[in-house]
C-alpha angles and dihedrals in degrees: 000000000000114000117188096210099197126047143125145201131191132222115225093259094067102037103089088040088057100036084053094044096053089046097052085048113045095005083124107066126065134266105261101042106125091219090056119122101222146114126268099179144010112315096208127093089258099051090049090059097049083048094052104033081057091054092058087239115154099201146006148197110230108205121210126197129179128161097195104086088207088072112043090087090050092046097044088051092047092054087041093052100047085048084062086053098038120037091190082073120086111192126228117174130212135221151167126254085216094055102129077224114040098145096054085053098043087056091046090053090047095039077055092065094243118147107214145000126247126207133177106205098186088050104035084035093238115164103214095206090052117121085238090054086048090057092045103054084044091065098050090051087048089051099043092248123153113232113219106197123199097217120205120167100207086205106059089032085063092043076048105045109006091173071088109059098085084063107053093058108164106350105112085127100071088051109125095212126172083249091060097039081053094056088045098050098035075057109052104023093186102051101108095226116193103190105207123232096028092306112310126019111233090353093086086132098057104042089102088113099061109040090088088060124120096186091049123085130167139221131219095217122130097002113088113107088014091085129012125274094244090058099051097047086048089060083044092049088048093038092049113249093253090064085061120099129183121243130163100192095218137208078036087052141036106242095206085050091047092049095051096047086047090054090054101062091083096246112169110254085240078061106041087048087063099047097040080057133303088100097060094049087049090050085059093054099053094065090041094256136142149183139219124270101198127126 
C-alpha cells in the first residue's frame, strides 16, 4: 500500500490566480531549478489521478488551502464531494484560526469524514503563537484531527531565493520555523502535527528541537534536489524513519518522479515500507481513524 501524504488539486476558479501568483514569484528562475514554484503537471483533479495512478500510488491526501474565509466551506464541500467519487482520495479540510465559526466548521470537517486539517500560515497569514491559532489547535486536538502544516522558515527562503526578500517585508511572524512547531507541539501533545517539506522548509539546519518529538512527523514533499541526499537521510536517520511520511507535493511535483528519488537514497525496504505508507496508516490508528478501502 503506497500514500502519497501530501498532494493538491485546484478547481477552475483559482487556476489563473495560481498560475499568476508563481510566476510573479519565481518567474525568474529556470525551469528546472529545484527551488522553483511552478507546475509540473496538471494542476486539475483529474490530472492528479492520472499522476498518481502512473506512479503506482493506492491512495492519496488532498490538501486544500484557501485564505478567504468565504470559501473554506465551499472548498471543504468541493474536496468532500470528489473523495465520494474517487476512493483513492483521502480527504483532509482547511480553516482558519480567525472563522467567527470554527467550530461549526471543525465538526463539519469532521461530520465529512476527513482526517485532518491543512493550513498554510505564510500564505493564509496565521501566527502560530497567537492566542487564535492557540484555540484553534486546541480544537483539532480535542476532535482527533491530524494537523498538516506547510512549514516555511522566511529567513532561510530569503538565504534560498533571495529574488524574494523585497517582498516579505515584515512578515517574519507568519514563519513557520522548527523553533515555533516546537512551541505548538510541546503545547498540545496530542495534536498529530505533519510538518511539510521534512520539518521545516528552508530551516533544515535548525529542525534539532523538534527531532525528539511523538506527536511530530515529516513529509517528504518539495525538497529533493533542494538539499543533498545525504542531508535528507541523515534528518530521516535523527527523526526515526516511522515519523516519515511520502509525499510527492503535486502539481509542484511530479508524484512518479518523487517516488523514484525517494527509492535512491538507499533506504531498507523494512524502512521504505513505513514511509511509503505503513506510518500513515499507523498515524490513523492512533486517533482511532480510518479510511475506505473501496475501488
Amino acid at each position: 500500500m503506497i500514500i502519497d501524504a501530501h498532494t493538491h488539486a485546484y478547481t477552475d476558479s483559482e487556476l489563473s490566480s495560481l498560475i499568476g501568483r508563481s510566476d510573479h514569484l519565481d518567474g525568474c528562475l529556470e525551469e528546472d531549478n529545484p527551488n522553483k514554484w511552478s507546475l509540473k503537471q496538471e494542476p486539475t483533479i483529474e490530472g492528479l489521478l492520472e499522476s498518481e495512478r502512473e506512479a503506482g500510488i493506492d491512495r492519496f491526501v488532498l490538501l486544500p488551502v484557501t485564505a478567504n474565509p468565504k470559501r473554506v466551506r465551499e472548498l471543504n464541500r468541493w474536496v468532500h464531494r470528489v473523495s465520494t467519487l474517487y476512493p483513492q482520495i483521502i480527504p483532509f479540510g482547511t480553516a482558519l484560526p480567525s472563522l467567527h465559526d470554527l467550530d461549526s466548521v471543525l465538526d463539519e470537517i469532521v461530520f465529512m469524514g476527513m482526517v485532518g486539517v491543512k493550513i498554510h500560515p505564510f500564505l493564509q497569514q496565521i501566527d502560530l503563537l497567537s492566542w487564535e491559532a492557540y484555540r484553534f489547535f486546541g480544537a483539532l486536538e480535542e476532535r482527533g484531527l491530524i494537523l498538516t502544516l506547510d512549514t516555511m522558515n522566511l529567513k532561510g527562503l530569503k538565504r534560498f531565493k533571495p529574488h524574494l526578500s523585497h517582498l516579505l517585508g515584515d512578515l517574519d511572524h507568519f514563519t513557520v520555523s522548527a523553533e515555533r512547531i516546537y512551541y505548538v507541539a510541546s503545547r498540545f501533545p496530542r495534536l498529530q502535527i505533519v510538518a511539510a517539506h521534512m520539518g521545516c522548509l528552508y530551516g533544515w539546519d535548525e529542525i534539532e528541537p523538534l527531532l525528539e518529538l511523538s506527536n511530530v512527523h515529516f513529509d517528504t514533499s518539495f525538497v529533493s534536489g533542494i538539499i543533498e541526499d545525504r542531508q535528507i537521510a541523515g534528518i530521516m536517520e535523527k527523526r526515526g524513519m516511522e515519523h516519515i511520511l511520502f509525499g510527492s507535493d503535486a502539481p509542484w511535483r511530479r508524484p512518479k518522479d518523487e517516488l523514484q528519488w525517494l527509492r535512491s537514497l538507499g533506504i531498507s525496504q523494512s524502512d521504505m515500507e513505513m514511509v511509503e505508507g505503513r506510518n500513515f496508516l499507523r498515524l490513523l490508528t492512533r486517533l482511532g481513524r480510518e479510511i475506505r478501502w473501496g475501488t
